[in-house]
Structure formats: structure tokens, C-alpha cells
Backbone as a printed PyTorch tensor [residue, N CA C, xyz], in Angstrom:
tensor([[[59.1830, 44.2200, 45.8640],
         [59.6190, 45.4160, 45.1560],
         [59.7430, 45.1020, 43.6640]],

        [[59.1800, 45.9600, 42.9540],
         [59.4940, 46.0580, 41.5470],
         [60.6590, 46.0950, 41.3260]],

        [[61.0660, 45.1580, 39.7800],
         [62.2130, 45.8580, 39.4350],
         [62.1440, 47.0350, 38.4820]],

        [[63.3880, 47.7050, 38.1590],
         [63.5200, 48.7100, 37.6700],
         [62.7580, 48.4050, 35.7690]],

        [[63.0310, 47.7750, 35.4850],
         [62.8380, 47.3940, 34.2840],
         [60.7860, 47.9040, 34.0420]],

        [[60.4860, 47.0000, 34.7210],
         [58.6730, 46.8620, 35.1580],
         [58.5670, 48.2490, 35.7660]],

        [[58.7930, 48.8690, 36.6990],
         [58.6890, 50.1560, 36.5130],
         [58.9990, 51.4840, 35.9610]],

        [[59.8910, 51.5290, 34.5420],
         [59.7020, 52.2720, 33.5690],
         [58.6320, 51.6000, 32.3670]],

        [[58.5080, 50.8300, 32.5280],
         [57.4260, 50.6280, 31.5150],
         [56.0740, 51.1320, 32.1640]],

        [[55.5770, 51.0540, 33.0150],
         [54.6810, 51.6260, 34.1870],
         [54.4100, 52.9610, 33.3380]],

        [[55.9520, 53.7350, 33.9670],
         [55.3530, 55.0540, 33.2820],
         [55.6480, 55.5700, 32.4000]],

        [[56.1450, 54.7380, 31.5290],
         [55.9790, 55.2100, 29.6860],
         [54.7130, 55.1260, 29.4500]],

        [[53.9430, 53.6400, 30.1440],
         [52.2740, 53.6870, 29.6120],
         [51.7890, 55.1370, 29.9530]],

        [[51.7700, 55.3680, 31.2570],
         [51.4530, 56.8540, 31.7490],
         [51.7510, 57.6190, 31.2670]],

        [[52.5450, 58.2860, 30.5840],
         [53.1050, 59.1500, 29.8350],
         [52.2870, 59.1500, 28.1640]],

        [[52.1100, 57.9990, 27.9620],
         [52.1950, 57.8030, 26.6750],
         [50.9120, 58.4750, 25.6370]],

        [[50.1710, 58.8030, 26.8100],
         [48.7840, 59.4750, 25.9870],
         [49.1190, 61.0900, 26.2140]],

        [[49.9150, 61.1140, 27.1390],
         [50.3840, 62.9620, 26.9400],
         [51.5570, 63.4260, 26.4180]],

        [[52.2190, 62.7330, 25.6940],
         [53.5340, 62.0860, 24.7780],
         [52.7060, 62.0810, 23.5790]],

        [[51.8890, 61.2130, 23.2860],
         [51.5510, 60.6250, 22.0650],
         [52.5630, 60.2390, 21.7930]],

        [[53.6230, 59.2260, 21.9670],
         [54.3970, 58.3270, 21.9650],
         [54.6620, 57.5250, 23.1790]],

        [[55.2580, 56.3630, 23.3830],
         [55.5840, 55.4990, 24.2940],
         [57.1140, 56.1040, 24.0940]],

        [[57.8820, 56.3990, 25.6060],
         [59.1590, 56.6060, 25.4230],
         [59.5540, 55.2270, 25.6870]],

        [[60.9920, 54.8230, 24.9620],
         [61.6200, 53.6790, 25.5840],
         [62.7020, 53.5630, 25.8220]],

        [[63.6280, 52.7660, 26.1960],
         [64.8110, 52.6490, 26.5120],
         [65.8010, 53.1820, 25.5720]],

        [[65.3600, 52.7450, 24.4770],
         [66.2990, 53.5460, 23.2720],
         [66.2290, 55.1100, 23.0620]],

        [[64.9230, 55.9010, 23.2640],
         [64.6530, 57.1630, 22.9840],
         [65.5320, 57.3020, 24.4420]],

        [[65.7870, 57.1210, 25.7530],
         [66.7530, 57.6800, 27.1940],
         [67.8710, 57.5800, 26.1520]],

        [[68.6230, 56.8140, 26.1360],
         [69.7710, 56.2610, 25.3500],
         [70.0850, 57.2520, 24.5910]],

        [[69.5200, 57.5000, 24.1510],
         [69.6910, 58.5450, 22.5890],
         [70.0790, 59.4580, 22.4070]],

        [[70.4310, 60.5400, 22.0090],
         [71.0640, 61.4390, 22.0450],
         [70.1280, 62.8280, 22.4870]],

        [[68.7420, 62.9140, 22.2500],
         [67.8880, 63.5350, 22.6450],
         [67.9400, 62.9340, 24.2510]],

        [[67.5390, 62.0160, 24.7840],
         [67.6370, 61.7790, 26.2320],
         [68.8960, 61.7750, 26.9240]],

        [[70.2750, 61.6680, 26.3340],
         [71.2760, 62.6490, 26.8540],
         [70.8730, 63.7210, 26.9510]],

        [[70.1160, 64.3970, 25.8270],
         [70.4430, 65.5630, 26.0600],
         [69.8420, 66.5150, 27.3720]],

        [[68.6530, 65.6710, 27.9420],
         [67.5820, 65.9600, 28.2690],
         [68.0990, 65.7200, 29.3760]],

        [[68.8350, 64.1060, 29.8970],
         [69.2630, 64.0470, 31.5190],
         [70.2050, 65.1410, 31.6810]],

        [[71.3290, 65.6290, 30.4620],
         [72.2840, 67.0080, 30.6950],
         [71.5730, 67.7460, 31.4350]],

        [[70.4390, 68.2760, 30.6970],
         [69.8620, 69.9040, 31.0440],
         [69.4650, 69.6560, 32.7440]],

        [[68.8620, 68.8060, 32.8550],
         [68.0760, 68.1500, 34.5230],
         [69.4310, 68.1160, 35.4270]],

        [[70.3530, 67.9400, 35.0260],
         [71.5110, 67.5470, 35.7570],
         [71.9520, 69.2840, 35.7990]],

        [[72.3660, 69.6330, 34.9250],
         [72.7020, 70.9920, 35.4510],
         [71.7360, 72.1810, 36.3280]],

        [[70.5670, 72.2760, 35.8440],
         [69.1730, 72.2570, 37.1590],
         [69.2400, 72.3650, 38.0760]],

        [[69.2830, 70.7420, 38.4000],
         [69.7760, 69.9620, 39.7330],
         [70.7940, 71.0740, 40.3250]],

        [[71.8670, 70.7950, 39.9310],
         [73.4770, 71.7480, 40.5460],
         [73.5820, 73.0210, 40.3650]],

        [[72.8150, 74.0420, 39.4400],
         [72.0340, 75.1980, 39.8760],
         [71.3490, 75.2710, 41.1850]],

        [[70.5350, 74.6150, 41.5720],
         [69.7460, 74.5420, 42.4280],
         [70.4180, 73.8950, 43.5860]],

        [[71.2480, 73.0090, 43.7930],
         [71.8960, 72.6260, 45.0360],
         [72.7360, 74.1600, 45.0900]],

        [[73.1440, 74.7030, 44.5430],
         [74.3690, 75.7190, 44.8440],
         [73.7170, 76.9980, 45.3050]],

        [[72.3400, 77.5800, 44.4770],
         [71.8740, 78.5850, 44.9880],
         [71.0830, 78.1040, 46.5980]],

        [[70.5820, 77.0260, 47.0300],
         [70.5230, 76.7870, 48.3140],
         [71.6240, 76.7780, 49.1780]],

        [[72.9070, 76.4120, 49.0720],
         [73.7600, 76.1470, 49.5670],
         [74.4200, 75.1430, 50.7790]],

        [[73.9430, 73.9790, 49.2900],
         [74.3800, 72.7550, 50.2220],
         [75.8990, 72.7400, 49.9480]],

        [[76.5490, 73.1510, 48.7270],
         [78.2180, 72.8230, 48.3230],
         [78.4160, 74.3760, 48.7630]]])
């Protein structure tokens, strides 16, 4: 098994030609990729609630 590390670099390469940037650990970190896991996270719990798992 991969570790976690080796597989985000995986798919930053993948990403990186439809990005036109390489994301990295620092751009997650950042205040833009807070901001970004926020929005996914509330999504997420939109979407668990209108199914009605809680």
C-alpha cells in the first residue's frame, strides 16, 4: 500500500495539466483550501440530511 504522502503527489501530477498548476500541500493548508474543504464539508451534511441518514 501506498503511503499517503506518494499518493497525493500522484494526483497533483494528474491534476496539474487541468489546473495549470501543481497543487501542494501548502496550497490544502491555506486558507483557499480551508476554504474549499469548508464548502465540501457542508455539501457532504446537506446531503447526508436531505437523504436521511441523521
Amino acid at each position: 500500500m501506498k503511503p499517503i504522502a506518494e499518493i497525493e503527489e500522484d494526483l497533483a501530477n494528474k491534476v496539474s495539466p487541468i489546473l495549470g498548476f501543481k497543487p501542494s500541500s501548502k496550497f490544502k493548508r491555506g486558507p483557499i483550501g480551508v476554504l474549499i474543504y469548508f464548502v465540501c464539508g457542508v455539501i457532504a451534511l446537506m446531503t447526508i440530511l436531505r437523504s436521511g441518514v441523521f
